[in-house]
C-alpha positions in Angstrom: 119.7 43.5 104.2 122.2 46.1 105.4 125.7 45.4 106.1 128.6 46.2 108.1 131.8 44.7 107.1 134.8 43.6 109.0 137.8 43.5 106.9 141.8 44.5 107.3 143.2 47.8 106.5 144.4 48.9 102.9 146.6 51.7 102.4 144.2 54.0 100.7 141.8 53.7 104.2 144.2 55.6 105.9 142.8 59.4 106.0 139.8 58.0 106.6 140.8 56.3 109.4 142.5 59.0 110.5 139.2 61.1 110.7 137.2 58.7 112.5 139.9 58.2 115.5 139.9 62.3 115.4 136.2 62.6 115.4 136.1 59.7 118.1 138.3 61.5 120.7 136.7 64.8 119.9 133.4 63.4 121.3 134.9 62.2 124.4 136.1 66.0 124.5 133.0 67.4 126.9 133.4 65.0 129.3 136.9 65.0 129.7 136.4 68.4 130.1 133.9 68.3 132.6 136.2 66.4 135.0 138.3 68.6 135.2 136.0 71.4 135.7 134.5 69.8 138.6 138.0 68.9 139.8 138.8 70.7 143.5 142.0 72.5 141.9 140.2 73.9 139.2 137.9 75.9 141.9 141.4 76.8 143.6 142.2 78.1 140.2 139.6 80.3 139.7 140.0 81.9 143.1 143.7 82.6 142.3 142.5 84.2 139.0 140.0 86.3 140.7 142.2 87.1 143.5 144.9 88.4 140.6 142.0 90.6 139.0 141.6 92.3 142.3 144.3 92.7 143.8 146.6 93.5 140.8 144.1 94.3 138.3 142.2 96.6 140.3 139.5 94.2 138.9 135.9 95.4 141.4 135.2 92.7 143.1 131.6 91.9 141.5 133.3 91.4 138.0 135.5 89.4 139.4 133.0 86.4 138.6 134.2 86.5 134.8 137.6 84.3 136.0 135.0 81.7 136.1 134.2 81.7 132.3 137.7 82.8 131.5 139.3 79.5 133.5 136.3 77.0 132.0 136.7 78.2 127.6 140.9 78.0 128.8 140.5 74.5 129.9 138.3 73.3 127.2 140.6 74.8 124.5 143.9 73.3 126.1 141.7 69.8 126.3 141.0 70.0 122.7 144.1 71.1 121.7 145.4 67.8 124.0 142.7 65.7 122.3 144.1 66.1 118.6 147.9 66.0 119.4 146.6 62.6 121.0 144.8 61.2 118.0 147.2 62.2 115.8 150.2 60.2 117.7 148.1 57.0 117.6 147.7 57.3 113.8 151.1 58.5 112.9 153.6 57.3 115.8 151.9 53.8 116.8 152.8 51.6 114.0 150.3 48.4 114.3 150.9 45.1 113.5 147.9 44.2 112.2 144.5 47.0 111.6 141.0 46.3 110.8 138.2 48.5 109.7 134.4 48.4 109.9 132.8 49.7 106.3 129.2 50.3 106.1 127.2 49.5 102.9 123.6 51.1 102.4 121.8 53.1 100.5 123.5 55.5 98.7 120.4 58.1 100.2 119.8 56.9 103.5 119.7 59.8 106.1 119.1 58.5 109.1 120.8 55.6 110.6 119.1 55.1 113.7 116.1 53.0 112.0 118.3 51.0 109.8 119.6 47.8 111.0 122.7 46.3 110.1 124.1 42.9 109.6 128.2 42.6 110.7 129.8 39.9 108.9 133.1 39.5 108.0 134.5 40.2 104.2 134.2 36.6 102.9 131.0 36.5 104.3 130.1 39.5 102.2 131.4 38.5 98.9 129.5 35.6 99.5 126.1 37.1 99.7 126.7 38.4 96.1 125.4 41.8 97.0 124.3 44.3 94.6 126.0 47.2 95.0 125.4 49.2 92.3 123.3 51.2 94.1 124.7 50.8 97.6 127.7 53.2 99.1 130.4 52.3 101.1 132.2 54.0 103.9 134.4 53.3 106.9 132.9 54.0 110.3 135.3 52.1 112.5 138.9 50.9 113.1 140.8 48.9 115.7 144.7 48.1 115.8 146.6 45.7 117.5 150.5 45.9 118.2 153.7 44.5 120.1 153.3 44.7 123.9 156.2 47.6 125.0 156.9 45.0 127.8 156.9 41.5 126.5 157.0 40.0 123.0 154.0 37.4 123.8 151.9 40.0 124.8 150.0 42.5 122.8 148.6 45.7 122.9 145.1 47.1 121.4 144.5 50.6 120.4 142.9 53.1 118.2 139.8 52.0 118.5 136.8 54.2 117.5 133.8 54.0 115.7 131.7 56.8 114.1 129.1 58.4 116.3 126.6 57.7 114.0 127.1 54.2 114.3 127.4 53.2 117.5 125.9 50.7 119.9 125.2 48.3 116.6 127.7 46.1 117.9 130.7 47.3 115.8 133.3 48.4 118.6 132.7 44.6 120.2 132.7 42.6 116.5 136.3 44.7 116.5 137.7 43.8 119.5 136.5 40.2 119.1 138.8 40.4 115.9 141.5 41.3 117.4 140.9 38.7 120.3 140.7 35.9 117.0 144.0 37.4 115.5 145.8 37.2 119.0 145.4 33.3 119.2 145.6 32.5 115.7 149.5 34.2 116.1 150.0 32.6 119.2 149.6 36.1 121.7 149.5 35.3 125.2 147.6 38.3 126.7 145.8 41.4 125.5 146.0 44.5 126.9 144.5 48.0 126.5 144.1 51.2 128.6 141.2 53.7 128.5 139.9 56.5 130.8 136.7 57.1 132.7 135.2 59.2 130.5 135.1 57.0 127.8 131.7 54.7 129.4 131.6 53.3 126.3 134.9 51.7 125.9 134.1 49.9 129.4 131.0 48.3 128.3 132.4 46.6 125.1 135.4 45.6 127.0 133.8 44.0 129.6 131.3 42.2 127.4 134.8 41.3 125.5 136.3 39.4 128.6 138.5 41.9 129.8 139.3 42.1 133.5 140.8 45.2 135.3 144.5 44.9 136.5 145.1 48.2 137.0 144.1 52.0 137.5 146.1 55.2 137.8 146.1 58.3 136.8 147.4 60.3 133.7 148.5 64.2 133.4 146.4 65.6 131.7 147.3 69.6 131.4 149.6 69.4 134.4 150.2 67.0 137.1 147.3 69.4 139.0 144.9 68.0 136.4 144.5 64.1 135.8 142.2 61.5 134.4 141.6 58.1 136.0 143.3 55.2 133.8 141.7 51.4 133.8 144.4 48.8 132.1 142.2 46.3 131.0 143.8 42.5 130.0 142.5 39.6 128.5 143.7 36.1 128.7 144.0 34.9 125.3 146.1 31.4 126.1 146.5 29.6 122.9 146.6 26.6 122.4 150.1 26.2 121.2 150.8 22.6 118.6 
């Protein structure tokens, strides 16, 4: 038997945790990118562009069609460099109240993934199997974080939650939240709330399967206030009950 365990952050986890949030936004990079791209002012952009290559450029008008490259590898480079300045302020701004992370152990040779399966169980649970891991390897592959609402002190607020590509849809991202859900009641948290945007499909499906309900959407700059993503603030009525 495989396992995946669920136990709270140590001190030494932290650059590792610090990859797997970067890596996680990264792959949400594409199709961020590609909602802007198929965004109306992003075709007003590259007629402005083009227009400038003609008309003050003396650009002919057939290779004029190169704006559209130029404007797509300038948006996706801004995004990226958007994505990292974002994924580093959750790991080194945010300070959490409490963090958990998900640590695979397996084979020190395994390859590919895909065929294993995986059993998630909590750290005492673990210890209690008496594994032997003497030939066994262990990594983290996911994280979560929970901290003070901004608004109210009975509330609280999830974030930096990611899981290695590798390893998802096993159940790890849900197992997370459903810790964080646990830890809300036990220290007497009212309601849970977390944001994410529509490119992340993901995040919605492990949320809803969580309990969370949507009680709010907007939308966030993104480059400029010409360019936005679509925001979902998600809560979940944790309601203790108090002694």
């Amino acid at each position: 038997m495989l396992y995946i365990v669920i136990r709270e952050f140590k001190p030494q986890d932290l650059p590792n945790i610090s990859d797997i949030v970067r890596n996680a936004y990264i792959s949400n990079i594409f199709n961020s990118w590609l909602n802007v791209v198929l965004s109306e002012i992003t075709f007003q952009l590259i007629t402005l562009v083009s227009a400038y290559m003609f008309i003050f450029m003396n650009v002919p008008l057939l290779y004029c069609i190169f704006s559209v490259p130029i404007v797509f590898t300038v948006l996706y480079v801004v995004i990226y460099g958007s994505v990292l300045i974002k994924s580093a302020e959750l790991i080194n701004t945010k300070k959490p109240l409490q963090c958990w992370v998900a640590e695979v152990v397996e084979p020190i040779f395994s390859t590919n993934v895909n065929h294993l399966e995986y059993k998630i169980v909590s750290e005492t649970e673990f210890n209690e199997a008496a594994v032997d891991i003497k030939k066994m390897k262990r990594r983290l592959v996911g994280t979560i974080a929970v901290m003070r609402h901004a608004k109210r002190n009975d509330w609280a607020w999830l974030f930096r939650l990611a899981v290695d590509q590798r390893y998802r849809k096993k159940g790890i991202a849900l197992k997370l939240t459903k810790t964080v859900q646990e830890w809300c009641k036990v220290n007497r948290y009212n309601n849970l709330e977390v944001c994410f945007t529509d490119c992340q499909e993901g995040a919605r499906q492990v949320f809803a399967k969580a309990g969370f309900e949507v009680c709010q959407m907007y939308h966030q700059k993104l480059l400029t206030s010409a360019f936005t993503l679509q925001m979902y603030l998600l809560r979940y009525e944790v309601r203790p009950m108090f002694e």
